[in-house]
C-alpha positions as CSV (number, residue, x, y, z in Angstrom):
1,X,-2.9,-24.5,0.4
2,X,-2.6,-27.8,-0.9
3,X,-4.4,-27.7,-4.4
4,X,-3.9,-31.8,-4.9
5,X,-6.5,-32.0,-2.0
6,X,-8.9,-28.9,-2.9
7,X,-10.5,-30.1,-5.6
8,X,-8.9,-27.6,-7.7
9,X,-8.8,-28.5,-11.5
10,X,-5.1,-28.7,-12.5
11,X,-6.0,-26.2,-15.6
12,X,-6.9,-23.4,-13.5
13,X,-3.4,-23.9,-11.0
14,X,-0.7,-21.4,-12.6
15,X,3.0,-22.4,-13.3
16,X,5.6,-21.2,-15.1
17,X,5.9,-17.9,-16.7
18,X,2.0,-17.5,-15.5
19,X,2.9,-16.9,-12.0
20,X,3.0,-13.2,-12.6
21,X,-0.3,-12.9,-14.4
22,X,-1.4,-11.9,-10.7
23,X,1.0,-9.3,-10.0
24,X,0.0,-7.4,-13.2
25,X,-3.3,-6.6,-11.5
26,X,-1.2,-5.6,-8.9
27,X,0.7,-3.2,-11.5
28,X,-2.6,-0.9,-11.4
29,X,-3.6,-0.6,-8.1
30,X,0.1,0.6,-6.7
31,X,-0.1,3.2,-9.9
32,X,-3.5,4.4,-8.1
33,X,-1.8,4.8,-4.9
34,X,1.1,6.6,-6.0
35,X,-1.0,9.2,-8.2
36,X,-3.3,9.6,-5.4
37,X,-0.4,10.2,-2.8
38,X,1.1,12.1,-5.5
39,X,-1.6,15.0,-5.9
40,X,-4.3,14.2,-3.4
41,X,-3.3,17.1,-1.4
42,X,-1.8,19.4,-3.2
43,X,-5.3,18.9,-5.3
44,X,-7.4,19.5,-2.0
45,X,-5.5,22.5,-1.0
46,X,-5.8,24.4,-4.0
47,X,-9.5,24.1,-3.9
48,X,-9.8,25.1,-0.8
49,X,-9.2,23.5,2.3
50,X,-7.2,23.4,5.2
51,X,-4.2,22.0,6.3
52,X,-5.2,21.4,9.6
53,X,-8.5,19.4,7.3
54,X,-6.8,17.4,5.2
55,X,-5.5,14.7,7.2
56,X,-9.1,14.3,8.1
57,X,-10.4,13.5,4.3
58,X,-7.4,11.2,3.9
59,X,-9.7,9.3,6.8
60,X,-10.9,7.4,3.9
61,X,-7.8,5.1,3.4
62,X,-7.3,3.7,6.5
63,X,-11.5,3.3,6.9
64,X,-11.6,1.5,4.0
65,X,-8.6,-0.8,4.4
66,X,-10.9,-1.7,8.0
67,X,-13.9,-1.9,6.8
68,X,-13.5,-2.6,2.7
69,X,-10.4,-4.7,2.5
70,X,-11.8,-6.9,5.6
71,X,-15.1,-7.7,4.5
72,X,-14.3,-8.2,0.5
73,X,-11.8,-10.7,2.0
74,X,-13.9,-12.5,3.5
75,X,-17.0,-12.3,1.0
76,X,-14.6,-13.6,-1.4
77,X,-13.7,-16.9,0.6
78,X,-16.9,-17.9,1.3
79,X,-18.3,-17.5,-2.5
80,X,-14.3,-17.9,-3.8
81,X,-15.2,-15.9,-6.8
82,X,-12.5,-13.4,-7.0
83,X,-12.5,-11.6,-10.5
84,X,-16.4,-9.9,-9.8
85,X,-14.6,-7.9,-6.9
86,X,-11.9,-7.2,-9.3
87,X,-13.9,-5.7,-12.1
88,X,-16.2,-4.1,-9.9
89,X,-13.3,-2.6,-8.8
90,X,-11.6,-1.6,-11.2
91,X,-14.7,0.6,-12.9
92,X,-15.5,2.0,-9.7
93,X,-11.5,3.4,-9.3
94,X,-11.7,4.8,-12.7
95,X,-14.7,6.6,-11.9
96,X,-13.3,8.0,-8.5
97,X,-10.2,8.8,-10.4
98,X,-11.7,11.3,-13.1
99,X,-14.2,12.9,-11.2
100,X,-11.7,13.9,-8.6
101,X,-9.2,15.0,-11.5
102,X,-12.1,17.0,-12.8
103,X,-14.1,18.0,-9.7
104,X,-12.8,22.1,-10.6
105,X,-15.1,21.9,-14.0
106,X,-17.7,19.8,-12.8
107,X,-17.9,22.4,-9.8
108,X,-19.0,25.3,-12.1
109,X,-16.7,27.7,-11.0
110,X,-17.9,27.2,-7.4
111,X,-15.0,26.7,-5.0
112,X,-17.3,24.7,-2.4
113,X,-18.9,22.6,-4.7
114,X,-15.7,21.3,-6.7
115,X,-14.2,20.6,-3.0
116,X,-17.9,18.6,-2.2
117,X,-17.0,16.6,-5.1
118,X,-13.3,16.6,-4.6
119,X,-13.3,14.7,-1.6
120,X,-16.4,12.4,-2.6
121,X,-14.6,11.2,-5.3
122,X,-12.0,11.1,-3.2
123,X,-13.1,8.4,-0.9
124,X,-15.3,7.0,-3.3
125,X,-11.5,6.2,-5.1
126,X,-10.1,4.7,-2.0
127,X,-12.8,2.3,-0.9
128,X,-13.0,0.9,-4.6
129,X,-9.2,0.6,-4.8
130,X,-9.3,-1.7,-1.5
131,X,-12.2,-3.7,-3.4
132,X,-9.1,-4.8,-5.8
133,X,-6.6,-5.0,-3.7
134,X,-7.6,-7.5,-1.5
135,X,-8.7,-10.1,-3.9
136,X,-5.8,-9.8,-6.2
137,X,-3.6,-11.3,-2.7
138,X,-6.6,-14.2,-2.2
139,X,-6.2,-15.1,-5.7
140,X,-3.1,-15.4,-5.9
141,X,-3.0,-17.7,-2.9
142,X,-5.7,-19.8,-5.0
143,X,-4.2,-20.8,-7.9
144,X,-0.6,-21.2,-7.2
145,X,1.1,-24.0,-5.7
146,X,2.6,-23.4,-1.9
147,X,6.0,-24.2,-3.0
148,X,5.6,-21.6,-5.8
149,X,4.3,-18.6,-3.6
150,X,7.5,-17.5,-2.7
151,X,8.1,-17.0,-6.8
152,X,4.7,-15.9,-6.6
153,X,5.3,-13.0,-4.3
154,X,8.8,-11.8,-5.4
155,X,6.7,-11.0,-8.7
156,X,4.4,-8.7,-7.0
157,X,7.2,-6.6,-5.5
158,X,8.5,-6.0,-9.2
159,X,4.5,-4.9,-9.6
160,X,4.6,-2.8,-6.7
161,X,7.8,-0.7,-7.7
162,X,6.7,-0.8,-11.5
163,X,3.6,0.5,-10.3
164,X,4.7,3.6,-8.3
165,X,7.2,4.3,-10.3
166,X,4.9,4.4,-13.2
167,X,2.8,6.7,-10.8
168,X,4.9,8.7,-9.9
169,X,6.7,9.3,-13.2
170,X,3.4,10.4,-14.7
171,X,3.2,12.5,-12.0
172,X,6.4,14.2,-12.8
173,X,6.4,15.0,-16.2
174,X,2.8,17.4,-16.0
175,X,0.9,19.9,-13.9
176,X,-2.5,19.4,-15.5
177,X,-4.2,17.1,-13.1
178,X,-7.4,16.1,-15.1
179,X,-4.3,14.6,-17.9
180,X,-1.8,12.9,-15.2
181,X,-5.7,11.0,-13.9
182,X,-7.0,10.1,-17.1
183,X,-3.6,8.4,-18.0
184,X,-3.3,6.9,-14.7
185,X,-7.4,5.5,-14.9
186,X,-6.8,4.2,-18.4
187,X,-3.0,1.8,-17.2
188,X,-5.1,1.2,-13.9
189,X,-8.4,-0.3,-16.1
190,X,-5.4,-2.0,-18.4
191,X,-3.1,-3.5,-16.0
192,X,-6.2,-4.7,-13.6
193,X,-8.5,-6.0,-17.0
194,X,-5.3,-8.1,-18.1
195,X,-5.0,-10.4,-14.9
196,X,-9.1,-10.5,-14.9
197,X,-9.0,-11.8,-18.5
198,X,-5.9,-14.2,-17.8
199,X,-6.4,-16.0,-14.3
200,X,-9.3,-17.9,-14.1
201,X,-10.8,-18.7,-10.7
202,X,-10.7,-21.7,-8.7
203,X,-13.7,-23.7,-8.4
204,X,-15.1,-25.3,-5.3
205,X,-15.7,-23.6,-1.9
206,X,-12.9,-22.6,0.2
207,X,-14.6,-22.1,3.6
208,X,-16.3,-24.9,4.8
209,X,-19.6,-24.9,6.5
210,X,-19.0,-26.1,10.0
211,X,-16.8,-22.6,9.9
212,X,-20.0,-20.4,9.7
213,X,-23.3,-21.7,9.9
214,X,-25.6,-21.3,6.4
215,X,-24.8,-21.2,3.0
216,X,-24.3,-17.4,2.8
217,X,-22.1,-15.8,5.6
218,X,-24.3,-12.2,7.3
219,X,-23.2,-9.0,7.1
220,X,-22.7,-8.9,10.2
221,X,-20.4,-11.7,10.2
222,X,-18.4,-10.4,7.3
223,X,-18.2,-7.2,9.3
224,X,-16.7,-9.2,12.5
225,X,-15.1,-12.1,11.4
226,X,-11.6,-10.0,10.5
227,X,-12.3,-8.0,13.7
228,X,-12.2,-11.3,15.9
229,X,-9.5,-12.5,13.4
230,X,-7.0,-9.4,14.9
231,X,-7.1,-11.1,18.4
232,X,-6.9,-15.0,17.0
233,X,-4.4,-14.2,14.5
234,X,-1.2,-16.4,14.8
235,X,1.4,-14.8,17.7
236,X,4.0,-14.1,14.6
237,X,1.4,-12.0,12.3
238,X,1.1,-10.2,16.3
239,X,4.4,-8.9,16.6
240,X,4.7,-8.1,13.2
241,X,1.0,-6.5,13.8
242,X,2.6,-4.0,16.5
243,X,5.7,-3.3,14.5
244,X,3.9,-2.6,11.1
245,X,1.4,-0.2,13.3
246,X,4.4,1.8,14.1
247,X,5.9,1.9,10.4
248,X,2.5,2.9,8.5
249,X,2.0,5.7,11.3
250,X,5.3,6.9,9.9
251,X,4.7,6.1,6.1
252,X,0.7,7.7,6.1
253,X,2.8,11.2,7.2
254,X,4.4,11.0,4.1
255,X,1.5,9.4,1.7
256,X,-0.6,13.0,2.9
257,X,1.7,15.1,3.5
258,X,5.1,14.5,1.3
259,X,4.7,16.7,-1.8
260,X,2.6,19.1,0.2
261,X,5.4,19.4,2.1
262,X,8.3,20.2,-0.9
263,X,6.1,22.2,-2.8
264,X,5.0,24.9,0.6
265,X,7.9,24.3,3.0
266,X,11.4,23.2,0.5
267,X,10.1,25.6,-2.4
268,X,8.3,28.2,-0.7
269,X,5.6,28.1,-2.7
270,X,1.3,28.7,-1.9
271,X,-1.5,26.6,-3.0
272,X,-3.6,29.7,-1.5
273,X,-2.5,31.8,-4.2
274,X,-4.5,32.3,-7.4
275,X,-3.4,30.1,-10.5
276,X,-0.3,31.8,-12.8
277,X,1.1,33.9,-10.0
278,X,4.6,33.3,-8.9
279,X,3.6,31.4,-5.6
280,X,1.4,29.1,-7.2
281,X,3.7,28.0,-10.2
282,X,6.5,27.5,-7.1
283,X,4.2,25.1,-5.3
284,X,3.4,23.2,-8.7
285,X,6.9,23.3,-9.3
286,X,7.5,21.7,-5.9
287,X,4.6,18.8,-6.4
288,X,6.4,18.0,-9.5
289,X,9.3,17.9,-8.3
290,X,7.9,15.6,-5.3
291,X,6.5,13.4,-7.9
292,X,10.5,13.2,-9.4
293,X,11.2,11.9,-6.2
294,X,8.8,9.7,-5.2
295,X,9.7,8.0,-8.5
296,X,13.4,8.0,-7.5
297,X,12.4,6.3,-4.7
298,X,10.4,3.8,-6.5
299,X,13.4,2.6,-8.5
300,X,15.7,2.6,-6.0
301,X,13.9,0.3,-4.0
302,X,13.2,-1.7,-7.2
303,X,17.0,-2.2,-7.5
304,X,17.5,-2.6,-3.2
305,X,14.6,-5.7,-3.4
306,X,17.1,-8.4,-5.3
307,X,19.8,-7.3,-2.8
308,X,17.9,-7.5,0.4
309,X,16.7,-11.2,0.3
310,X,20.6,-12.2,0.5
311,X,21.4,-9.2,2.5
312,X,18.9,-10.9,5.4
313,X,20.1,-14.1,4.8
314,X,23.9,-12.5,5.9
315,X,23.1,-10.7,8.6
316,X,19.1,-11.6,10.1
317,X,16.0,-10.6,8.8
318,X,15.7,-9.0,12.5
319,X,19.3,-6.7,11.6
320,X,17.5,-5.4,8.3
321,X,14.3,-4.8,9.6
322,X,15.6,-2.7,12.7
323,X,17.9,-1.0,10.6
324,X,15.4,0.1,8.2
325,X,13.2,1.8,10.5
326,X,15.9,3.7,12.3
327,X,16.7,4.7,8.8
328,X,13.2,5.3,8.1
329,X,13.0,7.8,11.3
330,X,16.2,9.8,11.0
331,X,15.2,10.5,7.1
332,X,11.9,11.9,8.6
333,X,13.6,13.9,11.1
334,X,15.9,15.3,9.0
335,X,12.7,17.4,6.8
336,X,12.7,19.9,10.1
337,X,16.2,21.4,8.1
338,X,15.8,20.4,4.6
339,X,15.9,23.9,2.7
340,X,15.9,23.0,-0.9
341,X,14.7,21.0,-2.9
342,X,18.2,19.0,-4.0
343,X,18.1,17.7,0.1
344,X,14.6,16.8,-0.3
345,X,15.5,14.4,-3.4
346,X,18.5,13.0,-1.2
347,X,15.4,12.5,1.6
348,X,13.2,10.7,-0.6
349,X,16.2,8.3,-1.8
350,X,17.1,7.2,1.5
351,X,13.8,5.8,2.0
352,X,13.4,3.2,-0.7
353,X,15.2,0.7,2.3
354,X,12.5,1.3,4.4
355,X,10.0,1.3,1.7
356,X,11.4,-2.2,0.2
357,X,11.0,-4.0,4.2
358,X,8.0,-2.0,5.3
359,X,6.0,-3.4,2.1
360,X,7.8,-6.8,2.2
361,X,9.3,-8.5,6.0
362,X,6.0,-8.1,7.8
363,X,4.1,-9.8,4.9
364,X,6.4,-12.6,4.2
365,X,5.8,-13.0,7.8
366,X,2.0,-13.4,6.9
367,X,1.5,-15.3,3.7
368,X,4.3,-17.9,5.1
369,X,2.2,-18.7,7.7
370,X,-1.1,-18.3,6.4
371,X,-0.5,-20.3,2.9
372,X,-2.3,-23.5,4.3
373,X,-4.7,-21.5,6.4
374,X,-8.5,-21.6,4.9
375,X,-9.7,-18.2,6.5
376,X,-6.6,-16.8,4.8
377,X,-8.7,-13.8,3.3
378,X,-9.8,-13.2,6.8
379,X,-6.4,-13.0,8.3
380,X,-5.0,-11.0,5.7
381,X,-7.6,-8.4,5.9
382,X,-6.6,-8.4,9.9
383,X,-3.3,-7.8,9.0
384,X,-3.8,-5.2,6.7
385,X,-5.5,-3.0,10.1
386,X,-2.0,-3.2,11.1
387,X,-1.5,-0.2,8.4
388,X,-5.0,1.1,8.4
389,X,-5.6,1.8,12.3
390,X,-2.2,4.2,12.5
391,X,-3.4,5.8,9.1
392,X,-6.7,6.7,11.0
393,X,-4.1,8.2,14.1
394,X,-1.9,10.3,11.6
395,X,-4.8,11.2,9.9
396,X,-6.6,13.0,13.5
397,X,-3.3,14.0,14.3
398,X,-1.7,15.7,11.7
399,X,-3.3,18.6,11.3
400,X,-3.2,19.6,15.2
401,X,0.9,19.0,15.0
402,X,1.1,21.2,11.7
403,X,-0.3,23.9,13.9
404,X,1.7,23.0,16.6
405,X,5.0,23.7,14.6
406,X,3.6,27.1,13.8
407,X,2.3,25.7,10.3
408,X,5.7,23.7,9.0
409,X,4.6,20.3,7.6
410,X,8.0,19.0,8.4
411,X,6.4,19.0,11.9
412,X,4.1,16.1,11.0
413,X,6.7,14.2,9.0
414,X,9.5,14.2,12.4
415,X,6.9,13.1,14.2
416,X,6.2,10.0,12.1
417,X,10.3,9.3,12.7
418,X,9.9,9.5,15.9
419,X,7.2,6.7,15.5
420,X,9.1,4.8,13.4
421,X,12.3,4.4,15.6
422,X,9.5,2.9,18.4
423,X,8.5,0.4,15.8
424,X,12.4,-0.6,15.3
425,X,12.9,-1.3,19.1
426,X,9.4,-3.8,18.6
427,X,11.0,-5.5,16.1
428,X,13.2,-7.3,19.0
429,X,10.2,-9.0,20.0
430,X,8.9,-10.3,16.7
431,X,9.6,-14.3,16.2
432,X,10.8,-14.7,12.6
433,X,9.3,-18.0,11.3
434,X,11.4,-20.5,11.0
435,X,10.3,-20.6,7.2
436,X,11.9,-16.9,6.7
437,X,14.9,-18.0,9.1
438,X,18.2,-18.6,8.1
439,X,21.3,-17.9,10.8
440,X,24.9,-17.4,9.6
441,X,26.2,-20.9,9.0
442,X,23.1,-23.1,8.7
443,X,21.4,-23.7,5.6
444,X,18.0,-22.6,4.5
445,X,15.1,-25.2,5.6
446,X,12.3,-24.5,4.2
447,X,9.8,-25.6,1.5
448,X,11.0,-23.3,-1.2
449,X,14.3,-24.6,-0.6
450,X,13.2,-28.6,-0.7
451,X,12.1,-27.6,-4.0
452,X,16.1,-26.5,-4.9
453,X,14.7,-22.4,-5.0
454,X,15.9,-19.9,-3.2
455,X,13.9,-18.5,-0.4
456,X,12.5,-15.1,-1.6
457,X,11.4,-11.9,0.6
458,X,10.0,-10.0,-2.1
459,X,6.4,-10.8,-0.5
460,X,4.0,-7.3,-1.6
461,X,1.7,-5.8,0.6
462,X,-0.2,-2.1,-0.7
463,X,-0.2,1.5,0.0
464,X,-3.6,2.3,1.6
C-alpha cells in the first residue's frame, strides 16, 4: 500500500518504535487461543461429553474463521474503520471466556445444563475472537509503510509466542478453571484495549466504488466476496493454500486433542471420574502438565524465529518448510508409544519448528504479495480458510478415529502426521515469491532490502 497516494494523513502512518503497537493487540488474542486449546476439552469432558462429541463442538473454530474472519475482513475495507471490530471484540471474548470458565455454577448443579452453556459460550468465544483477529492484520497493513511491514510482522511473531506462552503458562501453574479464565479475560481486554487506544485509524475509503456497486457492500456480498476470493487468489497464496490445508489438519488434532490426550492416555487419568478421587486429580495433573508443555513449546519457538529467517536464507525457504512438516508428522506419530509424561514434554518441544513456519512461511507468502492489493482484507480472510476448512475435517473426523483406535487419542494425533508429511511433499510445488527468495550466492532483492534492512520471515498468522 502506498500511503503517499492514499490520502492517508502522515500522523496516523506508524514508524519507529510504534510499529509494534499492533502486535500488542495481537498479544491477547494468541493468549485466548492458547487458554482455550489449553482447557477446552478437558473442560468439556468433565462436564459431560463425549470424546467421540468433542471434535464436533470445536466445529466452531474453523466456522468462524469461514464465515466471521471473512466477512469482518471485508466489512472493514469497505467502511476502513477497524478499532469498532476490535472493541466489539474484545467485550464479546471476555464474556465467552467467563461464562465458559463458570458454566458448572451457572448450571446449578445440573450436569446438562452447565454443558448447554459450556459449549455456547464456547462458540460464542471463538466467533468474537475471529472478530479481532482479522482486523488487527488489516490494520496493520493500513498504517504502516510497505517497506516497514516486514518489521511490522516480525513484531507480531514476538506477540504470537508472548501470547501462548503467557497462555499457556497461566495454564500451568492452576487447576481452578474459573481463576486461569478470569486472568486470561482480564490480559486479553488489556493487551487488545492498549493497541485500540494507541493506533488510530486511517481515514479515507480503501475499496473503491467501481469494486462493488453502492455505498454499503450486501450481506450477501460480504458473505461471497472472500468465497470468490479463494478461487481468484494469486497462484502463490494457492500453493501455499494446499500446503497450509495439510498443516492445520495436523495442528487442529493437537489444538482439541493435546492435553486431553497427556492427561487420559500419558497419565492415565479420567475426566469421568468424580472430582478428588485419584483418577480425576491424575487427569488434572496431566492437563497441567500439558499446559507446561505447550508453554515449552511457546518459548522454544520464540527463541527458533530469529534463527530461522537466516536459516532459510542458507539453505531455501522450500528446505525449511519441507523439513518442518516431516518433523511435524513424525512428532505426531510418535504419541501412538509415548508412555509418560517426560516423552510427552520431549513431543511438545520438537514442535515449536513446525509451529514457528506453519504460523509464519505461508503468510509471508501472503502479506508479501498482497501489501499493494486493495481487497487485501478479502484475500486474507481467503487465506485464512486454508486453516479453517481442515479444522472443520479433523473436527468430523476425530472422534470416529478415537474409536477406531479402541479409544487412544494418540489415534487422532498419528493421523494428523500422517497429514502433515502430505502437506511437506506439496511444498515442492509452491513458488516462493521472488520477494521471500534468496538462493545461496545471490544477494537479497527486495524492497526491505533497498531500504538497507534485512528481509524478515517472522510474518504472524493465528490459532483458530
Amino acid at each position: 500500500m502506498d500511503l503517499s497516494m492514499s490520502g492517508v494523513d502522515p500522523e496516523w502512518v506508524l514508524s519507529g518504535w510504534r510499529l509494534m503497537l499492533p502486535a500488542v493487540a495481537f498479544i491477547g488474542v494468541q493468549l485466548a487461543w492458547a487458554i482455550q486449546i489449553g482447557y477446552a476439552t478437558p473442560q468439556l469432558r468433565t462436564l459431560g461429553i463425549s470424546d467421540a462429541l468433542v471434535g464436533v463442538v470445536w466445529l466452531a473454530g474453523p466456522l468462524s474463521g469461514i464465515i466471521v474472519q471473512p466477512v469482518v475482513g471485508v466489512w472493514s475495507d469497505h467502511v476502513r474503520e477497524r478499532r469498532p471490530f476490535l472493541v466489539g471484540g474484545v467485550v464479546c471474548t471476555v464474556t465467552g471466556l467467563l461464562l465458559f470458565s463458570n458454566a458448572n455454577t451457572l448450571g446449578g448443579g445440573r450436569r446438562d445444563v452447565a454443558l448447554g452453556i459450556a459449549i455456547t459460550a464456547f462458540w460464542f468465544m471463538d466467533f468474537s475472537i475471529n472478530v479481532i483477529q482479522g482486523p488487527i492484520r488489516a490494520l496493520m497493513t493500513d498504517v504502516v509503510p510497505p517497506h516497514r511491514l516486514a518489521r511490522a510482522n516480525s513484531y507480531f511473531a514476538v506477540a504470537a509466542g508472548i501470547g501462548k506462552t503467557l497462555g499457556y503458562t497461566i495454564g500451568g501453574i492452576s487447576t481452578s478453571v474459573p481463576l486461569i479464565f478470569g486472568i486470561s479475560a482480564l490480559l486479553v481486554a488489556l493487551f487488545v484495549l492498549v493497541t485500540v487506544a494507541l493506533v488510530k485509524d486511517a481515514p479515507g475509503p480503501l475499496v473503491v466504488a467501481e469494486e462493488i456497486p453502492g455505498t454499503r457492500p450486501t450481506l450477501m456480498q460480504l458473505v461471497l466476496e472472500p468465497f470468490k476470493a479463494v478461487f481468484s487468489m494469486p497462484r502463490e497464496l494457492s500453493r501455499a493454500f494446499y500446503v497450509q490445508f495439510c498443516a492445520f489438519f495436523a495442528w487442529f488434532a493437537t489444538f482439541i486433542y493435546l492435553t486431553h490426550w497427556i492427561g487420559q492416555d500419558v497419565a492415565g487419568g479420567s475426566p469421568d471420574k468424580p472430582v478428588g478421587s485419584n483418577e480425576r486429580r491424575t487427569f488434572d495433573y496431566g492437563v497441567r502438565m500439558g499446559n507446561v508443555g505447550l508453554a515449552l513449546m511457546a518459548i522454544v519457538s520464540i527463541v527458533i524465529g530469529p534463527v530461522l529467517p537466516m536459516l532459510m536464507k542458507r539453505v531455501g525457504v522450500r528446505t525449511v518448510w519441507v523439513f518442518s512438516l516431516l518433523l511435524m508428522g513424525a512428532s505426531m506419530i510418535s504419541t501412538l508409544w509415548v508412555t509418560k509424561i517426560w516423552q510427552a514434554l520431549i513431543v511438545l518441544s520438537t514442535l515449536a519448528v513446525p509451529l514457528a513456519t506453519s504460523f509464519t512461511i505461508p503468510w509471508a507468502i501472503a502479506t508479501s504479495t498482497l501489501a499493494d492489493n486493495p481487497k487485501r482484507g478479502a484475500y486474507l480472510g481467503a487465506f485464512n480458510m486454508s486453516q479453517s476448512l481442515p479444522e472443520i475435517l479433523t473436527s468430523l473426523l476425530g472422534g470416529p478415529i478415537i474409536l477406531l483406535g479402541h479409544g487412544r487419542i494418540a489415534a487422532s494425533l498419528a493421523t494428523g502426521g500422517f497429514v502433515a508429511w502430505i502437506g511437506a511433499a506439496l511444498v515442492t510445488f509452491v513458488k516462493v515469491p521472488e520477494s521471500l527468495h534468496r538462493s545461496r550466492n545471490q544477494p537479497l532483492e527486495c524492497e526491505e532490502a533497498q531500504h538497507g534492512e534485512m528481509l524478515d520471515f517472522s510474518d504472524y498468522s493465528e490459532i483458530d
